[in-house]
C-alpha positions in Angstrom: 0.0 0.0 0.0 0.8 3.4 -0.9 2.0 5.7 1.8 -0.6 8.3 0.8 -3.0 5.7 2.1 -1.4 3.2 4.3 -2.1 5.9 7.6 -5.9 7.1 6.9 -6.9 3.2 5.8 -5.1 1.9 9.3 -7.2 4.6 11.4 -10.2 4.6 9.6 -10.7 0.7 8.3 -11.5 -0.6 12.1 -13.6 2.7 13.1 -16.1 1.3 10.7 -16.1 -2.5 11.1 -16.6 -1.5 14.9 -19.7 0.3 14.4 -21.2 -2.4 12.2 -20.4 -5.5 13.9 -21.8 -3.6 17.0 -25.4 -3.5 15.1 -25.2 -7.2 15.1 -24.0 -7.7 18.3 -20.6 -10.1 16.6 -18.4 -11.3 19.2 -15.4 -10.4 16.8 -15.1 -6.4 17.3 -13.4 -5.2 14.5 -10.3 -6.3 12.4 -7.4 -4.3 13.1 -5.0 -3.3 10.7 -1.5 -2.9 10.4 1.4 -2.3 7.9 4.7 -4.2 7.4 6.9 -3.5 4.5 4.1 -1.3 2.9 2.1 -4.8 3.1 -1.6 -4.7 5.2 -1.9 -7.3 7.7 -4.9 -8.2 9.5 -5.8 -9.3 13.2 -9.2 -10.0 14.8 -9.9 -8.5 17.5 -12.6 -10.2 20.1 -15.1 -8.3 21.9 -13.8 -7.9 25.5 -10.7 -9.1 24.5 -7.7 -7.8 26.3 -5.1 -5.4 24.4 -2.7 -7.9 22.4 -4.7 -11.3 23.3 -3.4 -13.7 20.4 -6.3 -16.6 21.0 -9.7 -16.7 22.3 -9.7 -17.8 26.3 -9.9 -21.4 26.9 -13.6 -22.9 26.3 -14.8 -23.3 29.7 -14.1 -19.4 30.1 -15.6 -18.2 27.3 -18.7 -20.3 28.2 -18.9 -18.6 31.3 -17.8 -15.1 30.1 -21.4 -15.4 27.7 -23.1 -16.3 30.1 -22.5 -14.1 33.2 -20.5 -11.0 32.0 -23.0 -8.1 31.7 -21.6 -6.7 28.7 -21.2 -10.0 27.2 -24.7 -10.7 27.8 -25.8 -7.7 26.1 -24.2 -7.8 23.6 -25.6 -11.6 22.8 -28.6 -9.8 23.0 -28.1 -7.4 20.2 -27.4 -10.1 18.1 -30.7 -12.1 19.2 -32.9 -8.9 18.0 -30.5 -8.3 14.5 -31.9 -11.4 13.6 -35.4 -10.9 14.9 -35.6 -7.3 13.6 -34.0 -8.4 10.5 -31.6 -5.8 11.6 -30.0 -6.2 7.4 -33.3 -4.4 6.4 -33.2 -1.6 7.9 -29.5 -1.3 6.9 -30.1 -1.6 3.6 -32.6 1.9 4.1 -29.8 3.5 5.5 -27.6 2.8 3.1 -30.5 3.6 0.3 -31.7 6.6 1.6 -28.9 7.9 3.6 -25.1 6.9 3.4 -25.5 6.3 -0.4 -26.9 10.0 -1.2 -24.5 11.7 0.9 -21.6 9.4 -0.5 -22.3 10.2 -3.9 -22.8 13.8 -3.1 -19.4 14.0 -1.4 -17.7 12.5 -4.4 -19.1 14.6 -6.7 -18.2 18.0 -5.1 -14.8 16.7 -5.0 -14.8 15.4 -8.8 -16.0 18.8 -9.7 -12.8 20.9 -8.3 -10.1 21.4 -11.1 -7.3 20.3 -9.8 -5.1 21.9 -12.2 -6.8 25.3 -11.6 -5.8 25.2 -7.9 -2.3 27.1 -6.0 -0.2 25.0 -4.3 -1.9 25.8 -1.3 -5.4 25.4 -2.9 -4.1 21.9 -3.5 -2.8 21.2 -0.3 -6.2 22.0 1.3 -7.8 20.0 -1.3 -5.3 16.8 -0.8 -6.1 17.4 2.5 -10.3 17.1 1.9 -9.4 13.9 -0.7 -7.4 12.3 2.1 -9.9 12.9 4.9 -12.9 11.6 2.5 -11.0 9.0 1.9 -11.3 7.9 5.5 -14.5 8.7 5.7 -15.5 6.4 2.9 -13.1 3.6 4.2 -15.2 3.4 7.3 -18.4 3.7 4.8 -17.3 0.6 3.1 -16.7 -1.4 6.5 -19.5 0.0 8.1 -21.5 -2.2 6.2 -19.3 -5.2 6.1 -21.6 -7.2 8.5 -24.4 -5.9 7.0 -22.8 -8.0 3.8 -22.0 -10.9 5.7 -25.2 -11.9 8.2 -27.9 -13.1 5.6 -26.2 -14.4 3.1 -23.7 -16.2 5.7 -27.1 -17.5 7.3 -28.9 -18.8 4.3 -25.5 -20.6 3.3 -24.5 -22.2 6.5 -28.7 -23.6 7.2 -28.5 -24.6 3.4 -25.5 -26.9 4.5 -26.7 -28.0 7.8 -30.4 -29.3 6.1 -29.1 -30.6 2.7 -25.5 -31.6 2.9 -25.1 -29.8 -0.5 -21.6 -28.6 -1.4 -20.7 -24.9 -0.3 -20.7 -24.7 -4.7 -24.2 -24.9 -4.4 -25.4 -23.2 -1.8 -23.6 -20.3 -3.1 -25.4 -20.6 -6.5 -28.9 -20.0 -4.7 -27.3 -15.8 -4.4 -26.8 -15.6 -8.0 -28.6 -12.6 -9.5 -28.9 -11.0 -6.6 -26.3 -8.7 -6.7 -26.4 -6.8 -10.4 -24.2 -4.2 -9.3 -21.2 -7.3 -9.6 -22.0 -7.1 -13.2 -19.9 -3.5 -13.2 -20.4 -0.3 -11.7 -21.7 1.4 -14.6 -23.3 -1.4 -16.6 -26.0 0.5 -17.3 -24.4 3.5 -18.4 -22.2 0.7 -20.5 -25.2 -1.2 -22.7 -26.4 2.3 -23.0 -23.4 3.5 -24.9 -23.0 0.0 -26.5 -26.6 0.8 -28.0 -26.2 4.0 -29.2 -22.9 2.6 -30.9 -24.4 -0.2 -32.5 -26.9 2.2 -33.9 -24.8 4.6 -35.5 -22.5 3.5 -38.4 -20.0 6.7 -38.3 -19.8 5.6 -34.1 -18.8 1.8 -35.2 -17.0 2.6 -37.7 -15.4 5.1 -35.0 -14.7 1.8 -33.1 -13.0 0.3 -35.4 -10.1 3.2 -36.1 -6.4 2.2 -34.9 -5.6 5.0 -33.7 -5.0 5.8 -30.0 -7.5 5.0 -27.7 -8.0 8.4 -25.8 -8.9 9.6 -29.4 -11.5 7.2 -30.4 -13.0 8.2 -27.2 -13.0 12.1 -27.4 -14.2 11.0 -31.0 -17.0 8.9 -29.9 -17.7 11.7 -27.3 -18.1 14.7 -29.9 -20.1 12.2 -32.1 -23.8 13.9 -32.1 -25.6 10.5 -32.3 -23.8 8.5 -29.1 -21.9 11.2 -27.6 -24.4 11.5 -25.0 -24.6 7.9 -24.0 -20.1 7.5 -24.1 -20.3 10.8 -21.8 -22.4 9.3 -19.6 -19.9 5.9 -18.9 -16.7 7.6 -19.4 -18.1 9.9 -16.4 -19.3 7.1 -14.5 -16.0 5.1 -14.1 -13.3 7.8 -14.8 -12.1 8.4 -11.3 -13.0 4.9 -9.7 -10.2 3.4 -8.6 -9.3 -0.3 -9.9 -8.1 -1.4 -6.4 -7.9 0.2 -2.3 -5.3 2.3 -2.6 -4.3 5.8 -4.5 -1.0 3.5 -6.1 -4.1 2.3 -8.3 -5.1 3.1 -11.9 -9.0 4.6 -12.3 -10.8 3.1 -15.0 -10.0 6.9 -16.9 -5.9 6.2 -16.7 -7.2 2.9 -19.2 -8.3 4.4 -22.8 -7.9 0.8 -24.2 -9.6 -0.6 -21.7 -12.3 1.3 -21.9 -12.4 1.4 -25.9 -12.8 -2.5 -25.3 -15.4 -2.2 -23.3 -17.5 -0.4 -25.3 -16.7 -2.5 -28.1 -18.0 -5.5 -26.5 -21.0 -4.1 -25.2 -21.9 -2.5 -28.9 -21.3 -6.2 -30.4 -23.2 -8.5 -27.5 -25.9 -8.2 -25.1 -24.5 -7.6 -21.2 -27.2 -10.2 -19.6 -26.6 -10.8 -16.3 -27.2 -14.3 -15.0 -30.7 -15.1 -13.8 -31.3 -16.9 -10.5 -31.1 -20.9 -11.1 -34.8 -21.9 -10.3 -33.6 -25.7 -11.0 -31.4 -25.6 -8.3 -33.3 -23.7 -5.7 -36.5 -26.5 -6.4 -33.9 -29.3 -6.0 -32.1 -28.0 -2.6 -35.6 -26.7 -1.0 -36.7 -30.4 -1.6 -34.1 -31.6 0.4 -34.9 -29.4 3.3 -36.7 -31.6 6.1 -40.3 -30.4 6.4 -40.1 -28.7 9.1 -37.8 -26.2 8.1 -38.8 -25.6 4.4 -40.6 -21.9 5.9 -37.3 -21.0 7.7 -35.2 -21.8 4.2 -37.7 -19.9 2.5 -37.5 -16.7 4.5 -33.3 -17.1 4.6 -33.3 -17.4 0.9 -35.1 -13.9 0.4 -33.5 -11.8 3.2 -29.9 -13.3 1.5 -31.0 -12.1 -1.8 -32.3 -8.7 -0.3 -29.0 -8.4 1.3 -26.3 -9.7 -1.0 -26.3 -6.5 -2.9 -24.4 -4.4 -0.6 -21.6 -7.1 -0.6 -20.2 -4.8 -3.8 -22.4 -2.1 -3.5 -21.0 -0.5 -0.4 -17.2 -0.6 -2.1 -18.3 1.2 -5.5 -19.4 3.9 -4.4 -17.7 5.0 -0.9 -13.9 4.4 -0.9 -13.5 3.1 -4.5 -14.4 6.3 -6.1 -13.2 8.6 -3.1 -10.1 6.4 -3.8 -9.7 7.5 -7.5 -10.4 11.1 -6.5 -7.7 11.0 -4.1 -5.3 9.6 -6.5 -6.1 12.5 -9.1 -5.2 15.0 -6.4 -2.1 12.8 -5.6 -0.8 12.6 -9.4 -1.4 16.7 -9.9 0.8 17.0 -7.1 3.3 14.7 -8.3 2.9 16.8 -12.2 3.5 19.8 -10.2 6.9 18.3 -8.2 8.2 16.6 -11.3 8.1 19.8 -13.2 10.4 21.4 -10.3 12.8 18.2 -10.4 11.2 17.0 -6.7 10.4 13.7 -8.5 11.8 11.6 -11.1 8.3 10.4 -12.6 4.8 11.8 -11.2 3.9 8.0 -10.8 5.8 8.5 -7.8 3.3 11.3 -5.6 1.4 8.3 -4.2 4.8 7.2 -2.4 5.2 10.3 -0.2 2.6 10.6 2.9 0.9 13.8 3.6 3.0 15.7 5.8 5.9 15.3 3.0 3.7 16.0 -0.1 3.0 19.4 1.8 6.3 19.9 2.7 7.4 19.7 -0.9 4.7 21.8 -2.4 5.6 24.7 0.0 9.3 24.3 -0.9 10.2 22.5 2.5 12.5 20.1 2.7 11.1 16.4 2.4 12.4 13.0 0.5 14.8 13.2 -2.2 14.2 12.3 -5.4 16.2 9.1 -5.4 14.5 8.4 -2.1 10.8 8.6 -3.4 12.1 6.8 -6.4 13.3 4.1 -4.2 10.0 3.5 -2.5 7.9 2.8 -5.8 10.4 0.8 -7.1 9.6 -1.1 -4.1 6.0 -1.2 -3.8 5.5 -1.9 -7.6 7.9 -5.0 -7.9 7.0 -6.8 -5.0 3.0 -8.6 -4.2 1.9 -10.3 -2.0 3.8 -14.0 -2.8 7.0 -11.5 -1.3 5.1 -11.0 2.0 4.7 -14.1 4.6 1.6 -14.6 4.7 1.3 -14.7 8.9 3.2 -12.7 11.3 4.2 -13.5 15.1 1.7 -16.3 14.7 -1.1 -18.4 12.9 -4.5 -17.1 13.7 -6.2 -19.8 16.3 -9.7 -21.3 14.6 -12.9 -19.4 15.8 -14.4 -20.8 19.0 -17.1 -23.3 18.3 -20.6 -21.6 18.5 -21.4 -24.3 20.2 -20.1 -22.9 23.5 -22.2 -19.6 22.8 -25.7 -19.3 24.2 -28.4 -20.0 21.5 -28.8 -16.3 20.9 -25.4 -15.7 19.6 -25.1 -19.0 17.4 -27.0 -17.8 14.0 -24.6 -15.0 13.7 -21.4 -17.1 14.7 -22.4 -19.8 12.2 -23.2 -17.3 9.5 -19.8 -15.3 10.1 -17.7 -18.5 9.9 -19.1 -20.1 7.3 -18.5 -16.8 5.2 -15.5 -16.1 6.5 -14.3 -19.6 5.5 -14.8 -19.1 2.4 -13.2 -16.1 1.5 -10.1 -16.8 1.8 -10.1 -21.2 0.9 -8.1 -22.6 -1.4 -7.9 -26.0 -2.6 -5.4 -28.8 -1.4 -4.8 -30.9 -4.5 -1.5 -30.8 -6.1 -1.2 -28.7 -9.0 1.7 -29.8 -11.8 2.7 -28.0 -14.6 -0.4 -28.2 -16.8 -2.9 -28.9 -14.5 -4.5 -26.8 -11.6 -7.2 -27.4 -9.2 -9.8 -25.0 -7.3 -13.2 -24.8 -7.0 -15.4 -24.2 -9.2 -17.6 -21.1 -9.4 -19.9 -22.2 -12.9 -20.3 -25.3 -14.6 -19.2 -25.0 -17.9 -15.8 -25.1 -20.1 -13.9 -22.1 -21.4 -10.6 -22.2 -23.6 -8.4 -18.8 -24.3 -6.1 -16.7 -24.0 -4.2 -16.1 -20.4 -4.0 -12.8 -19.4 -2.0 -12.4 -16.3 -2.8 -9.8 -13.8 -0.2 -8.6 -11.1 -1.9 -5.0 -10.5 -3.9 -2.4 -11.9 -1.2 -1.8 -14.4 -1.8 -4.7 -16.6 -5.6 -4.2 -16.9 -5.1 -1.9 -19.8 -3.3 -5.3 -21.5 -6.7 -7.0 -21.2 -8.6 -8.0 -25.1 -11.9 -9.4 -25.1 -12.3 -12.7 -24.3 -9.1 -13.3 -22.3 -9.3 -15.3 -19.2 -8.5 -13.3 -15.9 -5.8 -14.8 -14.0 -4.3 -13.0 -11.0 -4.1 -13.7 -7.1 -7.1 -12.0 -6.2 -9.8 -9.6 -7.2 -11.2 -6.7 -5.4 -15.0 -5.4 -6.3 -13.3 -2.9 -8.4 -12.1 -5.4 -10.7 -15.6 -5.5 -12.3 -14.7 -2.9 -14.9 -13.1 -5.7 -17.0 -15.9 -7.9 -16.3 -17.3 -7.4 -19.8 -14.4 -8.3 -21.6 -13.6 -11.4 -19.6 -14.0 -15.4 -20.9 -13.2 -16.8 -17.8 -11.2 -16.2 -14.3 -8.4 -17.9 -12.5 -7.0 -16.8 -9.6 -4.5 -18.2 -6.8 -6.5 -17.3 -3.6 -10.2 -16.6 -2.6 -13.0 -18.7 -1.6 -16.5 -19.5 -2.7 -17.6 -16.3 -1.4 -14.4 -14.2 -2.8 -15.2 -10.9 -5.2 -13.7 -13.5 -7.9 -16.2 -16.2 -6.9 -18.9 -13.7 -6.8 -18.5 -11.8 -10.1 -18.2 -15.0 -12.2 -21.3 -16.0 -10.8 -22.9 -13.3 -11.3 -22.2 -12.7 -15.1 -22.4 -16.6 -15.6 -18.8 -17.1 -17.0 -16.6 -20.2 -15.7 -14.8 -19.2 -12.9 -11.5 -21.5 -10.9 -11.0 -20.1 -8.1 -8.3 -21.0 -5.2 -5.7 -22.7 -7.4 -2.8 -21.5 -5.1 -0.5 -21.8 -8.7 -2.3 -19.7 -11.4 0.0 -16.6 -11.3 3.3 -18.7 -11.3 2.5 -21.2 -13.2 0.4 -19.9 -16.3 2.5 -17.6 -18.6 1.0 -14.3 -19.8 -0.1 -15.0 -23.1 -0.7 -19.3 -22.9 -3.7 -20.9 -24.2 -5.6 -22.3 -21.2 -9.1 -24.5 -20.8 -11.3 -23.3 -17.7 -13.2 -26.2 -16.9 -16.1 -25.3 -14.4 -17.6 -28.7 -13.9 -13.7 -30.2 -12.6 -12.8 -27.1 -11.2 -9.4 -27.5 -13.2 -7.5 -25.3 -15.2 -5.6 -26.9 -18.1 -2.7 -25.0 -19.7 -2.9 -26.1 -23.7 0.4 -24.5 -24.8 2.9 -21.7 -23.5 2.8 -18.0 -24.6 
């Protein structure tokens, strides 16, 4: 991470996961965050527990604690009512009516501020208002995080206990429910991709060779779909492709966006429908008494599954990309005085030396700042290990928890599990396990994915492979075949956005990313969950 970011996300990421896991009254308090070597690292945090506990307290303790500790028993409590008050619901008002308004509204007085127009200090007051947003929106995104995880975590983990099925399958019964996986501006997309299938000057437009930010100013000037390309480009411009202001927007990627408009003026962007089939078949193997209960899960996990994405697109993904915008005119501006050697660099000072060196202080030499992005943009994640001081203990068994608190433990774990699963075949050179997200086979072209920098590399009908995928990956969604990727779960962004656009998906292979060559022909094969590599780049 960025050192623009890395203190804002670090203060603001637990503020909000705090506040919502206090709604539902979850025994883990928040996640708290911490950098090592620019890398984010994650502990849970218990409720109650004491300041640097590294495991829950032995069973017989905790037993007690829920039982006679007042603040223990109230919380429990809270989580009783979420679930009889359907606490999700009124969330999802909130967030409809409240915290998504005044999000947007935010974002858009920032987006409207030119940047270039500004004095030094103008823009030091306005990197300033990007980086407190910023925060802001961070603790949006995680406000919401239980919100994401109670209902569709309860629906799956029932749908396992009463049927046995595979987690595979129980996942499947969330498909469609979620359209904003599809992309964030999918609409705005198949309404340009309309217009330009209407027009023969726009297609023809389309098919020009010359640069890409050309065809679009073209396409934008173009009387009959100029609107409708205004409209998209607008739309995705300043959203941010990952969490952090190191990240390319969607607007830094002409040719990805000249793609994506291609596609959608060539092919219909239908999202997949929910699989009736399957939802008859696992409903029938419900016992009896419990068919009214799966009934009810299944429609408050499909009211709720939306903010899953939602809540990411439009708080700290966009607030993100405006943040980054501020960040680069400061680095045009410090380049231009010989403070940098690239403006790529800006993102790799903090705040306090971005200021310094706008005013004319004293701050990071050249070399120095150089140094650091070379750093952060040749390393990942495979550099990192993935645990530090120690392996996180396994969640206590609800089974120790008084009845009240079990629903939301059991739907917590069972999502939590599989976010972060990978599978435990053996992998050789050709061949690589996960688990499968659709059913269905998939040959192409490898496209290998290492940050936000390759995206623009990205032709239609290339299969995805990379380590993970963050919501804000969707923007490539319409131009994708198929997606690989090393880590991530069932109930991963990967996992999810397959689904949702009904395109085979691997997920969990461990391998992809070191073994698949950029470039190699590969077969995605959704009903073995394999991954078959045909022939090298």
């Amino acid at each position: 991470m960025a050192r623009f970011t890395s203190a804002t996300y670090v203060a603001a990421f637990p503020r909000g996961f705090a506040e919502g896991t206090a709604r539902y009254g979850l025994l883990i308090d928040y996640l708290k965050p911490g950098i090592s070597n620019g890398f984010i690292y994650m502990q849970p945090v218990p409720f109650m527990a004491p300041e640097g506990a590294m495991k829950p307290p032995p069973g017989p303790v905790l037993w007690l604690l829920t039982r006679l500790h007042p603040k223990m028993r109230a919380r429990i409590a809270r989580s009783a009512r979420a679930f009889e008050e359907k606490q999700w619901r009124t969330d999802l008002d909130t967030w409809d009516n409240v915290d998504k308004p005044a999000s947007i509204e935010k974002h858009l007085a920032i987006q409207v501020i030119d940047v270039r127009a500004l004095t030094d200090e103008g823009l030091v007051e306005h990197l300033r208002t990007c980086l407190d947003h910023m925060g802001d929106m961070i603790a949006m995104h995680h406000k919401y995080t239980a919100t994401s995880l109670v209902a569709p975590g309860h629906l799956i983990a029932k749908t396992l206990e009463w049927t046995g099925a595979p987690v595979s399958e129980a996942c499947q019964l969330l498909r469609g429910s979620s359209p904003i996986s599809n992309g964030f501006a999918a609409d705005e997309l198949t309404k340009a991709g309309d217009a330009i299938a209407g027009s023969v000057d726009a297609a023809a437009l389309l098919r020009s060779t010359g640069p890409s930010t050309q065809t679009l100013e073209a396409l934008s000037d173009n009387p009959d779909v100029g609107p409708a390309v205004r409209a998209y480009v607008e739309a995705v411009q300043y959203r941010s492709v990952g969490y952090d202001v190191g990240d390319f927007t969607a607007g830094e990627m002409p040719d990805l966006l000249v793609s994506a408009l291609t596609t959608a003026s060539q092919s219909v962007l239908a999202p997949e429908a929910p699989d009736t089939r399957l939802e008859e078949r696992l409903r029938s193997q419900v016992p009896p008494e419990h068919v009214a209960e799966f009934d009810e899960a299944l429609v408050e996990a499909r009211l709720a599954n939306r903010i899953r994405d939602e809540r990411g697109n439009y708080s700290d993904g966009w607030a993100t990309g405006l943040g980054r915008r501020a960040v680069l005119e400061a680095g045009r501006r410090l380049h231009e005085r010989g403070l940098l050697l690239d403006p790529q660099h800006a993102p790799d000072l903090d705040r306090d030396e971005i200021e310094a060196l706008l005013r004319g202080d004293a701050g990071p030499t050249p070399d120095e700042t150089a140094e650091r992005h070379t750093w952060r943009t040749t390393h990942t994640v495979a550099d990192a290990p993935p645990f530090l001081n120690a392996m996180p203990p396994a969640p206590p068994s609800a089974d120790l928890l008084p009845a009240g608190a079990r629903p939301a433990m059991n739907a917590v774990n069972v999502v939590m599990g599989n976010l972060f699963a990978v599978s435990e075949e053996e992998n050789t050179e050709v061949v690589l396990h996960g688990m499968s997200v659709n059913q269905g086979t998939y040959e192409g072209t490898a496209r290998l994915v290492e940050s936000s920098a390759d995206f623009g590399r990205i032709q239609q009908g290339d299969v995805l492979v990379t380590r993970n995928t963050s919501p804000y990956f969707n923007v490539v969604l319409p131009l994708l075949g198929a997606i690989v990727t090393d880590r991530g779960g069932q109930l991963s962004h990967a996992a999810i956005v397959a689904r949702e656009y009904g395109i085979p998906g691997v997920v969990g292979t461990r391998d992809a990313t070191t073994t698949i060559q950029d470039g190699a022909r590969v077969r995605v094969d959704g009903t073995t969950a394999e991954v078959h590599v045909l022939s090298a780049s």
